[in-house]
FIROBA-521984 format. One record per residue (C-alpha): residue number from 1; x, y, z. Coordinates in nm, 2 decimals. Layout:
<recs>
<rec><i>NUM</i><x>X</x><y>Y</y><z>Z</z></rec>
...
</recs>
This chain:
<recs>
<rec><i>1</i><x>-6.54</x><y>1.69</y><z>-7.76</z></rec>
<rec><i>2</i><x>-6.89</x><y>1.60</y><z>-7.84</z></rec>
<rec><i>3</i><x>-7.11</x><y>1.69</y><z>-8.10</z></rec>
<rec><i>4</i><x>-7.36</x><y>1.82</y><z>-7.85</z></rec>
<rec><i>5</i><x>-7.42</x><y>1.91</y><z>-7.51</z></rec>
<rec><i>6</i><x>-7.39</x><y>1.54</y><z>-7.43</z></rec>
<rec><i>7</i><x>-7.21</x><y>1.23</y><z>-7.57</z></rec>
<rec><i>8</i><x>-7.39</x><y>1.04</y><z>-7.83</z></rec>
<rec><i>9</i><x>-7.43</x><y>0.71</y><z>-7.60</z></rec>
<rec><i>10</i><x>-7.63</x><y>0.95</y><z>-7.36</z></rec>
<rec><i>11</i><x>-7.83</x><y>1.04</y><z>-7.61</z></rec>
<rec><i>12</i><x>-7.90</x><y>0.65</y><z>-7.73</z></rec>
<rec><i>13</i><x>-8.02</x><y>0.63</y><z>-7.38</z></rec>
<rec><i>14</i><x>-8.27</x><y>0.88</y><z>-7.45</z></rec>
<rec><i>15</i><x>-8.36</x><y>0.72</y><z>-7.75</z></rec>
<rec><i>16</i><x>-8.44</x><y>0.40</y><z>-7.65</z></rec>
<rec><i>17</i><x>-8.64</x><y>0.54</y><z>-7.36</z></rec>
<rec><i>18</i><x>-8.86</x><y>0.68</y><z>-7.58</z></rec>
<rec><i>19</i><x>-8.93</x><y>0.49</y><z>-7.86</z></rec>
<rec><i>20</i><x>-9.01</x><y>0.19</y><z>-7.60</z></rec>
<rec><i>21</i><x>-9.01</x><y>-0.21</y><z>-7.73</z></rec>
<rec><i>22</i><x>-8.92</x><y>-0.33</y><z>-7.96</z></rec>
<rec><i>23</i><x>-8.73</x><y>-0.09</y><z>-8.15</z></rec>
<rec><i>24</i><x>-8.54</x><y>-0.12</y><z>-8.47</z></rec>
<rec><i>25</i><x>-8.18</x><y>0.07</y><z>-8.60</z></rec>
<rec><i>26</i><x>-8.41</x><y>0.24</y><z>-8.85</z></rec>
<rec><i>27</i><x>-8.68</x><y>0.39</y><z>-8.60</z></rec>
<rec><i>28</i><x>-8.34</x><y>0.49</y><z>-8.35</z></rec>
<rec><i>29</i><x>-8.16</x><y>0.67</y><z>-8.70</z></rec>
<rec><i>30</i><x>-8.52</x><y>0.86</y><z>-8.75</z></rec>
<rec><i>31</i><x>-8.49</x><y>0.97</y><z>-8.43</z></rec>
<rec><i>32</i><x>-8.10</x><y>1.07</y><z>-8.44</z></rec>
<rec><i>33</i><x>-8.16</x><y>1.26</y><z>-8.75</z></rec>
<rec><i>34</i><x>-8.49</x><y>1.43</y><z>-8.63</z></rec>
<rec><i>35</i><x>-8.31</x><y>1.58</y><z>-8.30</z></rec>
<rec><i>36</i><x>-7.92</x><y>1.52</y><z>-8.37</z></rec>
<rec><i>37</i><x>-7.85</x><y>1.52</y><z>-8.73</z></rec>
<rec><i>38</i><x>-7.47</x><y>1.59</y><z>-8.69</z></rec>
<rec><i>39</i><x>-7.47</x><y>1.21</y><z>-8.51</z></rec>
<rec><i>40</i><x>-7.30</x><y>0.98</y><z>-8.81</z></rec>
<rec><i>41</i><x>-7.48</x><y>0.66</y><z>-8.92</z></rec>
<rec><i>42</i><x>-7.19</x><y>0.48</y><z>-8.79</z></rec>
<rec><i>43</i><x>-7.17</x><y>0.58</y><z>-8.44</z></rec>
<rec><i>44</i><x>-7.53</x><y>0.52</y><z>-8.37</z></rec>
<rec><i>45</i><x>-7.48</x><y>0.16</y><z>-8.54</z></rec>
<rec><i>46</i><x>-7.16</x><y>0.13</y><z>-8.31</z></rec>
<rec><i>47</i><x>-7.31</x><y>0.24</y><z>-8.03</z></rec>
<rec><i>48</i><x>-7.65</x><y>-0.02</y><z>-8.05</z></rec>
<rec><i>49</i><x>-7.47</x><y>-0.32</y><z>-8.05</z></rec>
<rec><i>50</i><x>-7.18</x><y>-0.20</y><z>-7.80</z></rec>
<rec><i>51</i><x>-7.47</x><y>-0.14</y><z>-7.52</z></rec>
<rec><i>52</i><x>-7.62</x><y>-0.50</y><z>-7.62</z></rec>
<rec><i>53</i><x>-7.56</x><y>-0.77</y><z>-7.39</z></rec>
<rec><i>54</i><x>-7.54</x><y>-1.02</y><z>-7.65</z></rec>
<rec><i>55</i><x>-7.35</x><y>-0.89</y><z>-7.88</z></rec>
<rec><i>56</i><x>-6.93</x><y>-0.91</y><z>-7.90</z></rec>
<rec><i>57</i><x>-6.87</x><y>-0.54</y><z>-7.97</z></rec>
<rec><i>58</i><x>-6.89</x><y>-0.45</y><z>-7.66</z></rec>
<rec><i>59</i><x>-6.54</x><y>-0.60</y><z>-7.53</z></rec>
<rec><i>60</i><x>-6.38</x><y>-0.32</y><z>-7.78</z></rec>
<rec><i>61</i><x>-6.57</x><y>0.02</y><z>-7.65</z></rec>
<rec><i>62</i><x>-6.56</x><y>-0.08</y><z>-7.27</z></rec>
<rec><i>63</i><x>-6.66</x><y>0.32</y><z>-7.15</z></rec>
<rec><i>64</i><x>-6.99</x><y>0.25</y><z>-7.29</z></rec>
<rec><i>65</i><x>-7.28</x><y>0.14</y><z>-7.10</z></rec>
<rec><i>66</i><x>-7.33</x><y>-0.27</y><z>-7.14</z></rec>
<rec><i>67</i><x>-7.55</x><y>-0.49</y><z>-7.11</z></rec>
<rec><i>68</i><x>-7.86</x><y>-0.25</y><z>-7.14</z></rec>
<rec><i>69</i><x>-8.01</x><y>-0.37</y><z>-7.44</z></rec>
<rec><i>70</i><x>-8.09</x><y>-0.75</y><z>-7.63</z></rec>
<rec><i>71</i><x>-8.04</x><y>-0.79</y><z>-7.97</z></rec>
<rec><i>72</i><x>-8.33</x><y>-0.99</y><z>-8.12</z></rec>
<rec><i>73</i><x>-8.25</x><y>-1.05</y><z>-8.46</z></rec>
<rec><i>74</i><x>-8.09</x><y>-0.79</y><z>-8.71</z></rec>
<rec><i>75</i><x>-8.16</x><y>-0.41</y><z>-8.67</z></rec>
<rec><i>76</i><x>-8.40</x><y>-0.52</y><z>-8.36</z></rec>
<rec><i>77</i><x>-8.34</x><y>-0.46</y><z>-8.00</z></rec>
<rec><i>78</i><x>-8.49</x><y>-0.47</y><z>-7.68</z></rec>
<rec><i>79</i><x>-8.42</x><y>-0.36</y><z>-7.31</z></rec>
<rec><i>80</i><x>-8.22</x><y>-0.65</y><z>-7.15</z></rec>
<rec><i>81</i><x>-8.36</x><y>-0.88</y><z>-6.89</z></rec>
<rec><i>82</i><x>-8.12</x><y>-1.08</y><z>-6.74</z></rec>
<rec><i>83</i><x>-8.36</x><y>-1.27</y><z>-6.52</z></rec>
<rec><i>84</i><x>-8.56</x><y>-1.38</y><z>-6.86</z></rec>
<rec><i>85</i><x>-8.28</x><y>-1.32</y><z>-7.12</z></rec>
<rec><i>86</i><x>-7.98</x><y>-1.48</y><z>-6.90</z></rec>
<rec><i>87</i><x>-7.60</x><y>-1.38</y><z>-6.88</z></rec>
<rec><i>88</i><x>-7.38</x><y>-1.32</y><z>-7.13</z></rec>
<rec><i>89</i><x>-6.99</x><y>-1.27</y><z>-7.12</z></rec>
<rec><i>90</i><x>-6.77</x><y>-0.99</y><z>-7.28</z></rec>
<rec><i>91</i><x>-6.79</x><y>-1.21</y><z>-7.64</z></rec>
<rec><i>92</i><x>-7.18</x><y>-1.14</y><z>-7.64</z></rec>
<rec><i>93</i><x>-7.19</x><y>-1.55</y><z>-7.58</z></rec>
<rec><i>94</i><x>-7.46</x><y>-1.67</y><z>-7.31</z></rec>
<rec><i>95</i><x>-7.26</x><y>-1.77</y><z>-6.98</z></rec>
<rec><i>96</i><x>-7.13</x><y>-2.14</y><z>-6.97</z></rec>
<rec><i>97</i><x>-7.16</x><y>-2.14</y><z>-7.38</z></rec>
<rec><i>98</i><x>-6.87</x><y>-2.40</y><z>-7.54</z></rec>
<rec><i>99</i><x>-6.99</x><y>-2.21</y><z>-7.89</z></rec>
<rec><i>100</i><x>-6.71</x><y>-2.05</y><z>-7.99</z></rec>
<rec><i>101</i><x>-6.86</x><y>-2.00</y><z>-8.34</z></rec>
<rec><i>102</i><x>-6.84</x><y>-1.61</y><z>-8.47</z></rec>
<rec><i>103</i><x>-7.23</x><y>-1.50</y><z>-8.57</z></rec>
<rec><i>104</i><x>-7.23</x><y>-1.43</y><z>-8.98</z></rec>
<rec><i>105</i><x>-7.44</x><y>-1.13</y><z>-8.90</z></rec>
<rec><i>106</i><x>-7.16</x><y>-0.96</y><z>-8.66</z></rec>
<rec><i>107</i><x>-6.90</x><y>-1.08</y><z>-8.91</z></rec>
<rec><i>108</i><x>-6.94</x><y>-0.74</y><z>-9.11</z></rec>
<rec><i>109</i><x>-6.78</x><y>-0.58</y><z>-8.79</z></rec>
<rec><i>110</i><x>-6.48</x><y>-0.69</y><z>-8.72</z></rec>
<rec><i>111</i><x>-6.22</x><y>-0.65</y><z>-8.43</z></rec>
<rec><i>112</i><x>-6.01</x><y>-0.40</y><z>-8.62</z></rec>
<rec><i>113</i><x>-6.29</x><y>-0.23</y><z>-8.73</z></rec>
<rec><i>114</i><x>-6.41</x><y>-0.14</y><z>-8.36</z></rec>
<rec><i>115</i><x>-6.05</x><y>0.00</y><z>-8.25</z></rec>
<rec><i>116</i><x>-6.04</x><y>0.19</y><z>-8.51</z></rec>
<rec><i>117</i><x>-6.39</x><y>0.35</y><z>-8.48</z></rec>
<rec><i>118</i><x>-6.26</x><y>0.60</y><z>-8.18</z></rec>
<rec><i>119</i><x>-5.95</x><y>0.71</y><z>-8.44</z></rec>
<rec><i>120</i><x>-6.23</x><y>0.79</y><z>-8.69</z></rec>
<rec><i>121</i><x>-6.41</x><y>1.02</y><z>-8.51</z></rec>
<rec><i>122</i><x>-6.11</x><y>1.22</y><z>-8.39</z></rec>
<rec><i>123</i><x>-6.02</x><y>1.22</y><z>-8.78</z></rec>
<rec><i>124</i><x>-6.37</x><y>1.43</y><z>-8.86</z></rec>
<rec><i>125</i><x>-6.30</x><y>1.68</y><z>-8.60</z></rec>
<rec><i>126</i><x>-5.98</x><y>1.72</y><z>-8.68</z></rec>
<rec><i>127</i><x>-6.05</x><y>1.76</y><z>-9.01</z></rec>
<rec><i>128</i><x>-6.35</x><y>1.94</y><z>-8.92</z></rec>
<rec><i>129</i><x>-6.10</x><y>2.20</y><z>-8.73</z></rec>
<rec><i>130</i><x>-5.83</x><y>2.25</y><z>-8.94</z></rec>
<rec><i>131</i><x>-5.96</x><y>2.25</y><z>-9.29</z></rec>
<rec><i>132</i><x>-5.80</x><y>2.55</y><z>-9.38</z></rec>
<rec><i>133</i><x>-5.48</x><y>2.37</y><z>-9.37</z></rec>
<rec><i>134</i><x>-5.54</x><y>2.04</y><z>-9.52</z></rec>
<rec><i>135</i><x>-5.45</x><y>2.02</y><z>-9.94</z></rec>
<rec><i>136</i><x>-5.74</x><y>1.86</y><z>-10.09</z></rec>
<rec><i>137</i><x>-5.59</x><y>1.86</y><z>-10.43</z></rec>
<rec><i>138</i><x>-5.83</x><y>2.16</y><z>-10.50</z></rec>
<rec><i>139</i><x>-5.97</x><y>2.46</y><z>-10.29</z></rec>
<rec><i>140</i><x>-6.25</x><y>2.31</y><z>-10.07</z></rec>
<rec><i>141</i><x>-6.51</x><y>2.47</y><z>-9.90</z></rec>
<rec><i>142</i><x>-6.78</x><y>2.34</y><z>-9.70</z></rec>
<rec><i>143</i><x>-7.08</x><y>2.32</y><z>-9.84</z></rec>
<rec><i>144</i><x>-7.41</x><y>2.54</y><z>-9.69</z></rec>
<rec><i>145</i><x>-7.72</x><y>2.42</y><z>-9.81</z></rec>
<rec><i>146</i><x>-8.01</x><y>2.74</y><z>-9.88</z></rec>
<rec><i>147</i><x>-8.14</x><y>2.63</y><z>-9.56</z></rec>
<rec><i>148</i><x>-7.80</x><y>2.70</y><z>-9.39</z></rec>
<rec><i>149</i><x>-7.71</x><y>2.37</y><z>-9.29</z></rec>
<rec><i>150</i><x>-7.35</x><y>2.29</y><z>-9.25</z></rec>
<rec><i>151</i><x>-7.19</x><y>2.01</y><z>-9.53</z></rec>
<rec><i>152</i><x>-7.10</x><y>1.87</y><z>-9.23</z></rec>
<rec><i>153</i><x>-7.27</x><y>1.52</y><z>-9.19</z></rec>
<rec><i>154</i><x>-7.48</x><y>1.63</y><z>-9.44</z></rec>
<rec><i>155</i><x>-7.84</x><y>1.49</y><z>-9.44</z></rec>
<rec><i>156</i><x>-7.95</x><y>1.29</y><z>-9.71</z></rec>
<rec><i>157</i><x>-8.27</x><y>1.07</y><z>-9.80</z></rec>
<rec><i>158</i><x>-7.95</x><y>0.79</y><z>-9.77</z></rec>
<rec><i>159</i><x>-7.75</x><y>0.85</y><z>-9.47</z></rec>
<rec><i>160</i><x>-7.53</x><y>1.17</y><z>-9.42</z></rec>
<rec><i>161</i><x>-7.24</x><y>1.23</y><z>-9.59</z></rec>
<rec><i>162</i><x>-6.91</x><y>1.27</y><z>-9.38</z></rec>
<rec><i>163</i><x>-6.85</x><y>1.60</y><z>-9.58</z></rec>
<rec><i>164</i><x>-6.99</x><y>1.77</y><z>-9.87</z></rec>
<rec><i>165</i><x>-6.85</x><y>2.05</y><z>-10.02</z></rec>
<rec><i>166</i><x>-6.80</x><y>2.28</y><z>-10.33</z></rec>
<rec><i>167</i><x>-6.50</x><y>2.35</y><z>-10.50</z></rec>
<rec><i>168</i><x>-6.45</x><y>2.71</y><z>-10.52</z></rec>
<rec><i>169</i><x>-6.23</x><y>2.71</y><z>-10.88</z></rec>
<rec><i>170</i><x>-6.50</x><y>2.51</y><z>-11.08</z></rec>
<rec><i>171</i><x>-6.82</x><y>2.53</y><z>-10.87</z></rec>
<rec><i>172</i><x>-6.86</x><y>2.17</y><z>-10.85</z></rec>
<rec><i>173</i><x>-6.95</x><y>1.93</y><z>-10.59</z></rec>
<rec><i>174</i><x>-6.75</x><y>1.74</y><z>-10.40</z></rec>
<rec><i>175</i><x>-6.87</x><y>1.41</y><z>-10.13</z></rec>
<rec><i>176</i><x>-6.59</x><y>1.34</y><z>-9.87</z></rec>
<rec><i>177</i><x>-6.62</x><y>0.99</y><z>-9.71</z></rec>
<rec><i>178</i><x>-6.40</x><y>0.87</y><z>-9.43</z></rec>
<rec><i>179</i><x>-6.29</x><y>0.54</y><z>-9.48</z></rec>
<rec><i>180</i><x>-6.38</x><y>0.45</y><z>-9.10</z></rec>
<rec><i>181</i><x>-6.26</x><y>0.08</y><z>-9.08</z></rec>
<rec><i>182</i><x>-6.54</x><y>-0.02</y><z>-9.34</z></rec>
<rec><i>183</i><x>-6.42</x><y>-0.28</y><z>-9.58</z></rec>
<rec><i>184</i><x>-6.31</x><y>-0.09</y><z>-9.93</z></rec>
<rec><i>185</i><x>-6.65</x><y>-0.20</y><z>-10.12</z></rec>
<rec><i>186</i><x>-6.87</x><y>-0.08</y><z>-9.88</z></rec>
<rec><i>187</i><x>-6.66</x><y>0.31</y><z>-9.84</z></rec>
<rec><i>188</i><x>-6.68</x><y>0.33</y><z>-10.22</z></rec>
<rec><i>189</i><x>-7.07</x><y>0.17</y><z>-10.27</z></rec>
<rec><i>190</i><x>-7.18</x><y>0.46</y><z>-10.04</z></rec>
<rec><i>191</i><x>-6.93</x><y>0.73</y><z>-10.16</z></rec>
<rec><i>192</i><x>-7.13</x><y>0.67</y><z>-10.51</z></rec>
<rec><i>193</i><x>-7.46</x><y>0.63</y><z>-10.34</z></rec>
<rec><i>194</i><x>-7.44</x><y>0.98</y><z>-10.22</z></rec>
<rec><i>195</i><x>-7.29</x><y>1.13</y><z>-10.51</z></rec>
<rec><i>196</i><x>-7.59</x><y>1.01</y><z>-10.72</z></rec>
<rec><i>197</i><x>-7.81</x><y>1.18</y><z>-10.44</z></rec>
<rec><i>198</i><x>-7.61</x><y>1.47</y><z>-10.46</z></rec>
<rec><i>199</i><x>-7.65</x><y>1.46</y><z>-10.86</z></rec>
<rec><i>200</i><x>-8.07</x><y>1.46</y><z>-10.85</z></rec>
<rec><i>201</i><x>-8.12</x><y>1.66</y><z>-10.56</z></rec>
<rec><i>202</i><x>-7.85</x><y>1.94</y><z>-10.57</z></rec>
<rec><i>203</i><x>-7.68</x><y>2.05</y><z>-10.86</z></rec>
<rec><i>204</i><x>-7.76</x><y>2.32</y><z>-11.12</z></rec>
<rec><i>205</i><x>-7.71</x><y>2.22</y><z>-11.52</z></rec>
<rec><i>206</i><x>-7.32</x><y>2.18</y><z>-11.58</z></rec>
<rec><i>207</i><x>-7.25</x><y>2.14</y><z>-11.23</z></rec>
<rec><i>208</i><x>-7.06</x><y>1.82</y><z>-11.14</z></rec>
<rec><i>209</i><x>-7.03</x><y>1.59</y><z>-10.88</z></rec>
<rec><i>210</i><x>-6.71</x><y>1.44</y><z>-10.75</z></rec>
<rec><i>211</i><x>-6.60</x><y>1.17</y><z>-10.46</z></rec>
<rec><i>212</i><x>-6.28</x><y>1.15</y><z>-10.25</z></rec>
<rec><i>213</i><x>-6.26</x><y>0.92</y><z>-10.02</z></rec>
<rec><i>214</i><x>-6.00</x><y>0.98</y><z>-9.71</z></rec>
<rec><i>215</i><x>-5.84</x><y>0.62</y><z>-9.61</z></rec>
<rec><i>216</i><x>-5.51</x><y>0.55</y><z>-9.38</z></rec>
<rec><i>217</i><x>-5.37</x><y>0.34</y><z>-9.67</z></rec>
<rec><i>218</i><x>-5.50</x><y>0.24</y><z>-10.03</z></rec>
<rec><i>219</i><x>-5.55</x><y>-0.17</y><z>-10.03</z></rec>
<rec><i>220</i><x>-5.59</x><y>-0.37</y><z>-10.32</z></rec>
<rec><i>221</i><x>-5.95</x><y>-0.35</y><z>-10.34</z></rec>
<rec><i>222</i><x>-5.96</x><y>-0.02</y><z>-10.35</z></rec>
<rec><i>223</i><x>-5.71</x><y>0.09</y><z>-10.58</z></rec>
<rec><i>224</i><x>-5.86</x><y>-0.17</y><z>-10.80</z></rec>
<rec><i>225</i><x>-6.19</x><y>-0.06</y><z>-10.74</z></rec>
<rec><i>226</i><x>-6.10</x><y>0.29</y><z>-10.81</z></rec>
<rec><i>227</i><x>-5.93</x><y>0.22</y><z>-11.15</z></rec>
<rec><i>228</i><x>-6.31</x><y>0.23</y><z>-11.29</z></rec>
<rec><i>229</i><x>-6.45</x><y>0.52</y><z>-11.05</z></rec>
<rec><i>230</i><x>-6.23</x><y>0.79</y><z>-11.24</z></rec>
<rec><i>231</i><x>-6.48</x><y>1.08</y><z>-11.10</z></rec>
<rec><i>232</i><x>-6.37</x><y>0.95</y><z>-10.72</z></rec>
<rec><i>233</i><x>-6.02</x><y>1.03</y><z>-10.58</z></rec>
<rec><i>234</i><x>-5.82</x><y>0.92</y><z>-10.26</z></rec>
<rec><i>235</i><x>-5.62</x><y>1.12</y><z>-10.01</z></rec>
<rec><i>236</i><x>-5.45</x><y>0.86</y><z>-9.75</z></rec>
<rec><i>237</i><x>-5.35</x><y>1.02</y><z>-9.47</z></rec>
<rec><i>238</i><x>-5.07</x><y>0.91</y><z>-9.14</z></rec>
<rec><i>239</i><x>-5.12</x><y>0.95</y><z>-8.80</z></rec>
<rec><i>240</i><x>-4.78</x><y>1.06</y><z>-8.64</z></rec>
<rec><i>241</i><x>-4.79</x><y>0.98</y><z>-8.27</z></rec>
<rec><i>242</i><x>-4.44</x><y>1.05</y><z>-8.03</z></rec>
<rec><i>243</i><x>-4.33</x><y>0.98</y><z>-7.67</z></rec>
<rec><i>244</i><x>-4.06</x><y>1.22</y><z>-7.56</z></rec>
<rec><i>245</i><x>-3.88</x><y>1.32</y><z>-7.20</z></rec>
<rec><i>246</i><x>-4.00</x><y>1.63</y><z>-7.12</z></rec>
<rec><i>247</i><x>-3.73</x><y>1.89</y><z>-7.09</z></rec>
<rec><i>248</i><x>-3.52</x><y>1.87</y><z>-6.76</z></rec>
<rec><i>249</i><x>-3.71</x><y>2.13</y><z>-6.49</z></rec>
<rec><i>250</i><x>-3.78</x><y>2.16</y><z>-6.11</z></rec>
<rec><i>251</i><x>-3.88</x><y>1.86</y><z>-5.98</z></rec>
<rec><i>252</i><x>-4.24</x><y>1.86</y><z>-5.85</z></rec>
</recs>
């Protein structure tokens, strides 16, 4: 279900269509968080470079639009021209190519990364849903700044935070980061990132802030990396999914 009345890639549409070209990721985030704050970072990110011609993302989110935007260079785009900017096949690579070399720029997104993405967003609904039921470790609430605004993909001078919450025993703070297929040191850089926001922008004397990060699985990295992070914790959690006969009934 989407966040809004329409599905975020329609709104990218909208987006580009206004801001015109050239246009950067920054300028197209501004906009997201100006008119659809709830919108993650992520997806918008996900989204750029899955509608760009030249770019090999989009092979792995084939319902999205392609081949409506060139990437120029990092964090810039354009609308494609395929009269002036040629063809390109599913890898992003112009057609007829024999390069088979990966650009070091789209190296940060790898293929796993992209199938996971959809799984991620179902994982902050879900959550989002049924938090009443999930053990945090500690009792959880969501977080509702004085100007009402949800600790849901909550808006920060750095990005929004998956989930930020209060815990109602101690009164602290809590930042809740899905892991979403980013590598272990870039899920626990921004999980600190926001808790420092958090720290010089939200709490009251004695208050703390805390992290949790919510991963399918703890890696080396990250258990290694958490071993000096003792304010940040980890919940890993398992997707169950079953194909069964349905009971026997009239045929239809």
């Amino acid at each position: 279900m989407p966040l809004y009345d329409r599905p975020a890639w329609q709104l990218l549409l909208d987006a580009t269509g206004e801001l015109g070209n050239p246009f950067t990721t920054d300028e197209v985030l501004q906009w997201f968080q100006q008119r659809y704050p709830r919108v993650t970072d992520r997806t918008i990110r996900q989204h750029l470079r899955a509608f760009s011609a030249n770019d090999g993302t989009k092979k792995y989110m084939p319902s999205l639009p392609k081949d409506v935007l060139f990437k120029m260079g990092r964090g810039q785009y354009r609308s494609y021209d395929p009269d002036n900017d040629g063809l390109f096949d599913e890898r992003g690579r112009p057609i007829g190519s024999e390069d088979d070399e990966v650009d070091p720029e789209d190296s940060e997104e790898t293929a796993e990364e992209a199938l996971e993405f959809p799984l991620e967003l179902h994982l902050e609904e879900f959550m989002a849903k049924n938090w009443g039921r999930i053990g945090f470790g500690r009792p959880l609430k969501l977080y509702e700044g004085a100007d009402g605004r949800s600790g849901r993909q909550f808006a920060t001078g750095t990005g929004n935070i998956d989930f930020l919450c209060q815990d109602t025993a101690s009164g602290d703070l809590v930042v809740i980061e899905l892991k979403k297929g980013r590598s272990s040191d870039r899920v626990l850089g921004q999980c600190q990132r926001y808790m420092g926001w958090v720290q010089s922008n939200l709490t009251s004397p004695n208050q703390k802030v805390h992290g949790l990060i919510v991963a399918p699985d703890l890696d080396e990295r990250l258990r290694y990396a958490l071993m000096v992070a003792p304010n940040i914790d980890l919940l890993c959690y398992r997707v169950d999914f079953q194909l069964f006969a349905p009971p026997e009934g009239p045929s239809v």
